[in-house]
SELUM-216026 format. One record per residue: residue number from 1; x, y, z of N, C-alpha, C in turn. Coordinates in pm, 1 decimal, padded with zeros to 6 digits. Layout:
N
resi	nx	ny	nz	cax	cay	caz	cx	cy	cz
NUM	X	Y	Z	X	Y	Z	X	Y	Z .
...
This chain:
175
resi	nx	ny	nz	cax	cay	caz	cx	cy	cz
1	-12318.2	-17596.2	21001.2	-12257.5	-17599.1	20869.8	-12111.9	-17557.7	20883.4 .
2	-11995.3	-17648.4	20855.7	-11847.2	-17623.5	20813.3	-11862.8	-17546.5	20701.9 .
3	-11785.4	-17448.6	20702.1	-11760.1	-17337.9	20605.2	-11586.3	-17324.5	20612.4 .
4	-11517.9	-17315.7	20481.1	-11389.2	-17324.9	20453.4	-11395.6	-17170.4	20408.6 .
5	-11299.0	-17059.2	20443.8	-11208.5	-16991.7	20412.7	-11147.9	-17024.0	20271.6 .
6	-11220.0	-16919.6	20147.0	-11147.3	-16921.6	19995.6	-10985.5	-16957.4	19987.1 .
7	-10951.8	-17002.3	19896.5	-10825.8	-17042.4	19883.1	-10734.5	-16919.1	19895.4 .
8	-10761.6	-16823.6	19813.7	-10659.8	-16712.3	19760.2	-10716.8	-16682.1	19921.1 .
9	-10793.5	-16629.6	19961.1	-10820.6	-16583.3	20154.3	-10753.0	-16606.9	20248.2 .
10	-10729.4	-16743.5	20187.8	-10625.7	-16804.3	20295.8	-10467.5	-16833.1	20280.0 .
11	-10428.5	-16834.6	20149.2	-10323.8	-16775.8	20092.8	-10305.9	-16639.2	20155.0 .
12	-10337.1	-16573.7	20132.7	-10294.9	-16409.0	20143.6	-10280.9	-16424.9	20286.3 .
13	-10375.9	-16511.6	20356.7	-10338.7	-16473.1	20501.9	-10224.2	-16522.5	20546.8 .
14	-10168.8	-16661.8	20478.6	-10055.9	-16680.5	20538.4	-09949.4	-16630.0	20490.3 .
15	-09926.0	-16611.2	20359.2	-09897.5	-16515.2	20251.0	-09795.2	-16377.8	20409.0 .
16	-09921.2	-16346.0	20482.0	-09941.2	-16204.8	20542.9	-09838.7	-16258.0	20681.9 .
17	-09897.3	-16363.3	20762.7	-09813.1	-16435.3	20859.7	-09680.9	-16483.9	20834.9 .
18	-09651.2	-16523.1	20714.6	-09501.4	-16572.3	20678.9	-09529.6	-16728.2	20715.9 .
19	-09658.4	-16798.8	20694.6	-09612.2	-16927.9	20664.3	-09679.3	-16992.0	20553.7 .
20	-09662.2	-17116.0	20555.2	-09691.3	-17182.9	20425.5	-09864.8	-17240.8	20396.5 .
21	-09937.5	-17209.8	20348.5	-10061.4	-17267.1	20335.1	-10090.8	-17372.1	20377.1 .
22	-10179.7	-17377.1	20464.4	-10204.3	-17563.4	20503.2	-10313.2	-17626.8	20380.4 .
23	-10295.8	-17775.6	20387.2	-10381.0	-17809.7	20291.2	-10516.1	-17785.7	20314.3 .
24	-10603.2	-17810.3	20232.8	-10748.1	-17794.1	20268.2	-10829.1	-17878.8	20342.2 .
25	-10801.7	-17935.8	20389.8	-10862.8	-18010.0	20498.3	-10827.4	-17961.3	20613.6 .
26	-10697.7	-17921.8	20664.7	-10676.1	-17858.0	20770.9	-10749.7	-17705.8	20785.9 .
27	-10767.1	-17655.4	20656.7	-10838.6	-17549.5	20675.0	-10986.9	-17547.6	20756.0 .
28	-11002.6	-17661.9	20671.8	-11197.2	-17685.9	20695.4	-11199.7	-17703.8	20853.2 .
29	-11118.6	-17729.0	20930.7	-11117.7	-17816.5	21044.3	-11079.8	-17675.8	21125.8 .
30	-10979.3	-17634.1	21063.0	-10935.1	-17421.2	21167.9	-11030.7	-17357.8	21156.5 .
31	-11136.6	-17392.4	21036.2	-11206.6	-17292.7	20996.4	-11353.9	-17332.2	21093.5 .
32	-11360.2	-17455.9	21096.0	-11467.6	-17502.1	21215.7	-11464.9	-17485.7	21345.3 .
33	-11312.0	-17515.0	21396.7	-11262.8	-17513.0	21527.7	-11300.6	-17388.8	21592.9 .
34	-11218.4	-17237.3	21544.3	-11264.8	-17128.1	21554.1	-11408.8	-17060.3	21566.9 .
35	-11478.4	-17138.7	21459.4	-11603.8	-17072.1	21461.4	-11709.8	-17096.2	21578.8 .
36	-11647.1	-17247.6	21622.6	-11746.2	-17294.0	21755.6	-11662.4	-17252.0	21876.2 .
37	-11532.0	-17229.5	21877.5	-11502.8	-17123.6	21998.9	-11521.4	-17019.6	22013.3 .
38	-11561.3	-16927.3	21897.2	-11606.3	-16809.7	21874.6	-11735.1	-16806.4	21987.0 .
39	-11835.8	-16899.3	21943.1	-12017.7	-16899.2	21968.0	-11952.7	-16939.6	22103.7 .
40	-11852.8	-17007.7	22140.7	-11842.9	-17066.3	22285.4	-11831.1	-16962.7	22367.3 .
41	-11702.0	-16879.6	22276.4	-11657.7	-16766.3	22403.1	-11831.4	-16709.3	22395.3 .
42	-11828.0	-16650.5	22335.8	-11993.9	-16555.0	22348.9	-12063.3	-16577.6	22455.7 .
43	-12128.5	-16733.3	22417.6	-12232.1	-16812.1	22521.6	-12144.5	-16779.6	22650.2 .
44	-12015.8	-16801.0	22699.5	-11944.7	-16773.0	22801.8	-12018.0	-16703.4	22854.0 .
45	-11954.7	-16560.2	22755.8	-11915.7	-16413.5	22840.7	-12056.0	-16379.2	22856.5 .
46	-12128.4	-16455.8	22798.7	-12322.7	-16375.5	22836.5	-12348.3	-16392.4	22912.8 .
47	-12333.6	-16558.5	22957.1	-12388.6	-16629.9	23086.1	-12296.4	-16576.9	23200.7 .
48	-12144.2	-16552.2	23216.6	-12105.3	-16463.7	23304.1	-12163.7	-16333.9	23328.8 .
49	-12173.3	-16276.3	23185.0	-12238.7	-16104.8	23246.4	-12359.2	-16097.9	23305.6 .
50	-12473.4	-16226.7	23284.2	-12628.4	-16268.3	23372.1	-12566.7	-16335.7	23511.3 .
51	-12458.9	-16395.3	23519.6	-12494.6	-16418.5	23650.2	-12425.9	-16245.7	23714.7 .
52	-12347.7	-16199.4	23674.6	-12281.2	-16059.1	23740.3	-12422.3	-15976.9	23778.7 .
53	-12495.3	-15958.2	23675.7	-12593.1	-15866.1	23697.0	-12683.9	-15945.3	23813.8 .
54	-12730.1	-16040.6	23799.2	-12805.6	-16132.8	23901.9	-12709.0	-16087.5	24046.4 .
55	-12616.1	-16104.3	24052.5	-12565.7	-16119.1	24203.4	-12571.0	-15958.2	24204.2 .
56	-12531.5	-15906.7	24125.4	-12549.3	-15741.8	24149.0	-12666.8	-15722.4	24253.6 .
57	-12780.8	-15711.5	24150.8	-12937.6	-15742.5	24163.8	-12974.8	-15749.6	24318.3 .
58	-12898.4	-15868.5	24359.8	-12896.9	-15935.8	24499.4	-12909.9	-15854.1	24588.1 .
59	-12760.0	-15834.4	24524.8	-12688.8	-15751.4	24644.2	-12734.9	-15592.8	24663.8 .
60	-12814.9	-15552.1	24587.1	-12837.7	-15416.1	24564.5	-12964.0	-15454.1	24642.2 .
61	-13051.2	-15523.4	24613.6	-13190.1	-15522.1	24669.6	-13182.3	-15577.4	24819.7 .
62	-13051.8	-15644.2	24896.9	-13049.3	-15709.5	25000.6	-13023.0	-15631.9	25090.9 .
63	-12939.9	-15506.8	25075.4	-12922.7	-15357.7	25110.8	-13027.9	-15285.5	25104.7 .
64	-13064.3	-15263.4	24988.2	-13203.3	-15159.9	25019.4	-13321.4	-15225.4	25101.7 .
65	-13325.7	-15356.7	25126.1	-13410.5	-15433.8	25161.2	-13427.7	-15335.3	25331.8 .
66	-13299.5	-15397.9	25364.8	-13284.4	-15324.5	25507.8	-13257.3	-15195.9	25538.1 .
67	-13239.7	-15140.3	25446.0	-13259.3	-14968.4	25451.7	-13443.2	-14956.1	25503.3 .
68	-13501.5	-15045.1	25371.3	-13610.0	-15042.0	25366.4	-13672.6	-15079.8	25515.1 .
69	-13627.5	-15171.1	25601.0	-13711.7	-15250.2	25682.8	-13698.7	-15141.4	25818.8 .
70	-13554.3	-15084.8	25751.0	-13524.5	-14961.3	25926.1	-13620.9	-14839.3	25918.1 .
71	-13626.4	-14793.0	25848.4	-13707.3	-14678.1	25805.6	-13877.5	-14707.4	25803.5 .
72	-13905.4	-14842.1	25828.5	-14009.3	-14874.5	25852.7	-14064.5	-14857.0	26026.6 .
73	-13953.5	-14922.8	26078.8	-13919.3	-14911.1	26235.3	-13965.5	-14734.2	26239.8 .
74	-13876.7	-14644.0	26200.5	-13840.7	-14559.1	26259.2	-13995.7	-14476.2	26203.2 .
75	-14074.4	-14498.9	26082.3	-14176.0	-14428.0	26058.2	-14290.8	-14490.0	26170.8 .
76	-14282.2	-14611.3	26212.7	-14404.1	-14709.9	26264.3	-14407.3	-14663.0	26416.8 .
77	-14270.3	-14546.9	26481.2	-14254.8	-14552.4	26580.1	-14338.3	-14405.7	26671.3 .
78	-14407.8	-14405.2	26745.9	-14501.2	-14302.8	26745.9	-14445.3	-14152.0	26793.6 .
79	-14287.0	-14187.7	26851.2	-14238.6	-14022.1	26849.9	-14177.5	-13977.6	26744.9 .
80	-14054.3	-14115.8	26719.4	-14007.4	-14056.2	26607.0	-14066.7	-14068.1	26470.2 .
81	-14199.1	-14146.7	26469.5	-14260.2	-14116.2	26324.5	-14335.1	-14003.1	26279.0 .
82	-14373.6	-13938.0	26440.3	-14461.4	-13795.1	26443.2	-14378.0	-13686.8	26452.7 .
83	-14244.8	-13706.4	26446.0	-14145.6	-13566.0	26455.9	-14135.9	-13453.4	26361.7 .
84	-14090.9	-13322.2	26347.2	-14133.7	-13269.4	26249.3	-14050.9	-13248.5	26160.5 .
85	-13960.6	-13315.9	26182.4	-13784.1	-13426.2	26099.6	-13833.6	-13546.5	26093.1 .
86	-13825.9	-13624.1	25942.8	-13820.5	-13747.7	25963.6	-13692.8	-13799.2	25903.8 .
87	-13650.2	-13846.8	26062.0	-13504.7	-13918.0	26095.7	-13528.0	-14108.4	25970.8 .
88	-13425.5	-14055.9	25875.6	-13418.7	-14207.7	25805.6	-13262.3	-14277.7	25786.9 .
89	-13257.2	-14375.8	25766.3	-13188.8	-14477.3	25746.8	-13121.1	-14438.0	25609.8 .
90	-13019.8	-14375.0	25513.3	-13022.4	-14372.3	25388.3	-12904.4	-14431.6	25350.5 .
91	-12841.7	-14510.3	25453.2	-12727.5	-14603.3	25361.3	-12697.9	-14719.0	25512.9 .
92	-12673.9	-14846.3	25475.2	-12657.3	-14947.2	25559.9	-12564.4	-15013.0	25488.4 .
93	-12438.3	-15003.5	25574.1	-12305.9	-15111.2	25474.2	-12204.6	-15137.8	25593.0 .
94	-12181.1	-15299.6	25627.0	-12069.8	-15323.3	25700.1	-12098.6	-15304.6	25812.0 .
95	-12274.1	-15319.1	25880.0	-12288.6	-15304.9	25985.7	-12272.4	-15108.9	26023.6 .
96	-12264.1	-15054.6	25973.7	-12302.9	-14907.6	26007.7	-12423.1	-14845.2	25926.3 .
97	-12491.9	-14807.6	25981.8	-12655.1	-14754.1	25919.6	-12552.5	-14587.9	25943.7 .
98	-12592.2	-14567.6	25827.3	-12570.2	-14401.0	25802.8	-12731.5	-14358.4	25805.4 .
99	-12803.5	-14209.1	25888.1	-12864.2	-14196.5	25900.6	-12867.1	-13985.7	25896.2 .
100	-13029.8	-13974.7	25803.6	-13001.5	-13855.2	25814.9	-13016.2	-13743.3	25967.0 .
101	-12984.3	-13630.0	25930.3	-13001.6	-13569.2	26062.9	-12944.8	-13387.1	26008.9 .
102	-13112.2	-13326.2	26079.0	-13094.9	-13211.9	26069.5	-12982.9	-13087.0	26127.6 .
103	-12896.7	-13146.8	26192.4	-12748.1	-13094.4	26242.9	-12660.6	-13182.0	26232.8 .
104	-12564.0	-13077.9	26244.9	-12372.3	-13120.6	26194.1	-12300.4	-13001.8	26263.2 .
105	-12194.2	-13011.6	26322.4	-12112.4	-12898.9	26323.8	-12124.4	-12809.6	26225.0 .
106	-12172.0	-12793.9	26165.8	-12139.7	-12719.1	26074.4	-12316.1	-12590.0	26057.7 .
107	-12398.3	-12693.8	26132.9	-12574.7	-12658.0	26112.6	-12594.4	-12655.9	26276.9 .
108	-12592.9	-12502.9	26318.9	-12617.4	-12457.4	26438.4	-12779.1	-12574.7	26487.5 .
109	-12785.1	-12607.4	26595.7	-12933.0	-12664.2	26675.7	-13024.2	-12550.7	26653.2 .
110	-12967.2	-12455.7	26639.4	-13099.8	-12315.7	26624.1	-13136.0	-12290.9	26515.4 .
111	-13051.1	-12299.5	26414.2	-13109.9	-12330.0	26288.0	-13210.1	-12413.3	26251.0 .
112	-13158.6	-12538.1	26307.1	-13301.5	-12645.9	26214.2	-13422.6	-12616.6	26308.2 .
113	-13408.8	-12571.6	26473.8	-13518.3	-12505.7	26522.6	-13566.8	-12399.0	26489.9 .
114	-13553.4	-12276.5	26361.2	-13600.1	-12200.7	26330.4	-13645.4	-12220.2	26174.6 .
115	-13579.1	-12314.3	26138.9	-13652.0	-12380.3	26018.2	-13764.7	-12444.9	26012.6 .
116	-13755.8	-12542.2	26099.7	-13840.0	-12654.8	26173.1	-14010.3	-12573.9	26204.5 .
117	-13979.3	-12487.5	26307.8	-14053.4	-12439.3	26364.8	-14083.4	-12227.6	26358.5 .
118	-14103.7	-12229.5	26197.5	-14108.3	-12080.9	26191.3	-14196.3	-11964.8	26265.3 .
119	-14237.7	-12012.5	26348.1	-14360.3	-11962.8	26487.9	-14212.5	-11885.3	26575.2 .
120	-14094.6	-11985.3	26565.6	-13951.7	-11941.7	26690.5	-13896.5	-11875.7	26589.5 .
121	-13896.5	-11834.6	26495.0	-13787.8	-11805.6	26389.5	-13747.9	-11666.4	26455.6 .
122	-13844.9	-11581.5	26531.2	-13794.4	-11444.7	26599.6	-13751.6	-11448.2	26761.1 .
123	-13742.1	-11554.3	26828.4	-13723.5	-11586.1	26952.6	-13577.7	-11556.1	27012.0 .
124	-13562.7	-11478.4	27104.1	-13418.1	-11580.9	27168.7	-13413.1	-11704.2	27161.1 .
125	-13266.6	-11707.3	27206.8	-13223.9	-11837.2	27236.9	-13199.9	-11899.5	27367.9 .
126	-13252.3	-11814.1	27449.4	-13326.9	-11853.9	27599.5	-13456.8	-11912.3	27618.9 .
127	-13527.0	-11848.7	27498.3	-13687.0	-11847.7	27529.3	-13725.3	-11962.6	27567.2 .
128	-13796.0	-11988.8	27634.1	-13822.9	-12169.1	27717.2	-13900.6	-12271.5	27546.1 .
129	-13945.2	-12193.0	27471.3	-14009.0	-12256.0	27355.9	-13888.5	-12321.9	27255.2 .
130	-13804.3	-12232.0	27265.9	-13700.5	-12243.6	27171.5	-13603.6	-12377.6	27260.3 .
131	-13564.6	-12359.0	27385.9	-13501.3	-12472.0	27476.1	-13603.0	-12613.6	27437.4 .
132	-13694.7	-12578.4	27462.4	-13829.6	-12696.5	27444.2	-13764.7	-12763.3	27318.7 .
133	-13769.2	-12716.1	27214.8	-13788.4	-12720.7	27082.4	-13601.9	-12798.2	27062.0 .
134	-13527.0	-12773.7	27119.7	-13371.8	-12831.0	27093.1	-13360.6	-12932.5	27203.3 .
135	-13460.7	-12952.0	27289.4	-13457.6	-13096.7	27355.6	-13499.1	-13187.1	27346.1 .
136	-13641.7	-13139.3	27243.1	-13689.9	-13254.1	27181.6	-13629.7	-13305.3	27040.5 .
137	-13581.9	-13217.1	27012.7	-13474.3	-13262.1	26859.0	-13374.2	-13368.3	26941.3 .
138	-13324.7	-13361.9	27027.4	-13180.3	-13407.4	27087.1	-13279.0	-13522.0	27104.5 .
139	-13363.6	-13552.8	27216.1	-13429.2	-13633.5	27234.1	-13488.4	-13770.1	27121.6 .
140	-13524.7	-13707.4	27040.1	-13616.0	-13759.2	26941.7	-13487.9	-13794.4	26826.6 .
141	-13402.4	-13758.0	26785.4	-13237.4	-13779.2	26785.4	-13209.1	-13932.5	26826.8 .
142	-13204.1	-13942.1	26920.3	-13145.5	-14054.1	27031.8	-13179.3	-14162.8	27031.9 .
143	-13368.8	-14154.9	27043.6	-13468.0	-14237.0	27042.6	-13457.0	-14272.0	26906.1 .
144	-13419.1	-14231.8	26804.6	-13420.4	-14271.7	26650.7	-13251.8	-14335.3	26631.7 .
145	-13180.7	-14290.4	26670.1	-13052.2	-14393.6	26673.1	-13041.9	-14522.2	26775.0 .
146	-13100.7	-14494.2	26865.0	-13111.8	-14661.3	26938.5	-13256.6	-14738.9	26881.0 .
147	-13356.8	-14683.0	26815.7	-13405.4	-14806.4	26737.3	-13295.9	-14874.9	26671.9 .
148	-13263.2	-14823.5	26604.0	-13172.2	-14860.3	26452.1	-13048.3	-14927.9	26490.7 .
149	-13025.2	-14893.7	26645.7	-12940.1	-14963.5	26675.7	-12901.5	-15122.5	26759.7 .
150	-13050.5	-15117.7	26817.6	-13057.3	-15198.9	26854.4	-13112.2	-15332.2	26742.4 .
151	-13129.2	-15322.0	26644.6	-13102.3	-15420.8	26529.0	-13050.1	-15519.6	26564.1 .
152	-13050.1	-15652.2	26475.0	-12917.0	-15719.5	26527.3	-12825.1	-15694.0	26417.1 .
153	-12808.3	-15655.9	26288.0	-12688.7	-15598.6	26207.9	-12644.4	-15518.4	26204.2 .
154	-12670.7	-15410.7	26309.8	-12676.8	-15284.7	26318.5	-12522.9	-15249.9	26426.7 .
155	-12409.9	-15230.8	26374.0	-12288.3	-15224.3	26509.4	-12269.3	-15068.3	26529.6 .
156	-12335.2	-14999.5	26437.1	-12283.3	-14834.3	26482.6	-12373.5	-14792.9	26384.4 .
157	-12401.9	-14643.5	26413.7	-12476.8	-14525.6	26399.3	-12378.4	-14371.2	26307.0 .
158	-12416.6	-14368.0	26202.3	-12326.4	-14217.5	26175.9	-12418.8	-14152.2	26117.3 .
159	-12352.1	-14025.1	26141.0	-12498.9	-13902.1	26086.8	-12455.0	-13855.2	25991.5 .
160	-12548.5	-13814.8	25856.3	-12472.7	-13744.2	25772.3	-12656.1	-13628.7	25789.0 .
161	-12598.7	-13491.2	25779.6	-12658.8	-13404.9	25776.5	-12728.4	-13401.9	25627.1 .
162	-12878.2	-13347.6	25635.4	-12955.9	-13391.8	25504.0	-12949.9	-13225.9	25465.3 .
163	-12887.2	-13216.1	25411.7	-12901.2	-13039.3	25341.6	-13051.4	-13061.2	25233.8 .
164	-13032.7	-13198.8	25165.7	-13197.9	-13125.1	25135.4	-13305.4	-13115.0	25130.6 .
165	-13274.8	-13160.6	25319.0	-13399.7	-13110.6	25352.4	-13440.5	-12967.9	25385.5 .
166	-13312.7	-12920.5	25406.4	-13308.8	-12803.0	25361.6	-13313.4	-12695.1	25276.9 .
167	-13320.0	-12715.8	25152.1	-13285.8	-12696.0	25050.1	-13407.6	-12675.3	24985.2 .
168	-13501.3	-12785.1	25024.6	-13666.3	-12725.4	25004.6	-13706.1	-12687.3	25028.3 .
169	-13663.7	-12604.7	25210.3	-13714.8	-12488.3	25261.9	-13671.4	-12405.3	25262.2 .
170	-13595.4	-12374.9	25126.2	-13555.8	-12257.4	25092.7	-13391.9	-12212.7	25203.3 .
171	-13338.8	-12308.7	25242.3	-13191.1	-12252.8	25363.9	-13122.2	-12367.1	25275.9 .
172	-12986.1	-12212.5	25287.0	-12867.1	-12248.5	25207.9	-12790.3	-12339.3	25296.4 .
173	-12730.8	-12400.5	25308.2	-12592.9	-12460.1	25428.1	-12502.8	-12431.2	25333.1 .
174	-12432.0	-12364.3	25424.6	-12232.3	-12330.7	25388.2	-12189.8	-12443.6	25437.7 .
175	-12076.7	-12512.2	25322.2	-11997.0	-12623.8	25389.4	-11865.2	-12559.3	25443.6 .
């Protein structure tokens, strides 16, 4: 349905612009023109914002996909799925798998071995249990970054320390 803009409506508007009223037929025709570019832009900008979200979508699930598929590796794998850290995959972008890990400069090896294993929590740091216990972290470490690495999208390895996994066992980390 063409719908015309009231006379005095459209007066006042040009009235407001500083020009002269068009006749009424030109109205009916501005007044149509507009209204189906109006519904046009709309239909546009919707069908742009569905495909944005769609490729979003994609791209969000094509990433987690392979977060998903490494962390499968690394649970399916019988040392490092039985470790008493489980080493995961928690960000994959640009060919680098960021992966967690119970040390950082910053998180002594004796720490997450006295967290880990509260049986050592009173031990030296000679004691052959406690050595045991930081070679198989290093170990089991290693063996969990060359799965992940040997991928084929996989070009590098970085660690980001999981504070909370710490954090549920009750240990603070100072940054």
């Amino acid at each position: 349905m063409i719908t015309s803009i009231g006379s005095d409506a459209w007066h006042n508007l040009q009235e407001h612009v500083g020009e002269q009223p068009a006749p009424a037929s030109e109205k009916v025709l501005y007044s149509a023109y507009t209204h189906v570019m109006d519904k046009f832009a709309r239909r546009y900008a919707a069908a742009l914002g569905v495909i944005a979200v769609l490729l979003l979508g994609w791209w969000l699930l094509a990433r987690d996909s392979q977060v998903v598929a490494f962390n499968a590796l690394l649970t399916s794998d019988p040392v490092v799925g039985s470790y008493v850290y489980p080493f995961r995959v928690v960000e994959f972008d640009g060919g680098v798998a960021v992966m967690s890990s119970p040390r950082a400069a910053n998180v002594p090896v004796l720490q997450f071995v006295r967290t880990a294993h509260p049986e050592l929590r009173h031990r030296p740091v000679d004691d052959p249990a406690v050595m045991t216990a930081q070679e198989e972290l290093v170990s089991v470490q290693a063996r969990a970054a060359r799965i992940v690495r040997d991928q084929p999208d996989v070009a590098s390895v970085r660690w980001q320390l999981d504070e909370r996994w710490y954090a549920e066992r009750g240990v603070r980390i100072e940054r």
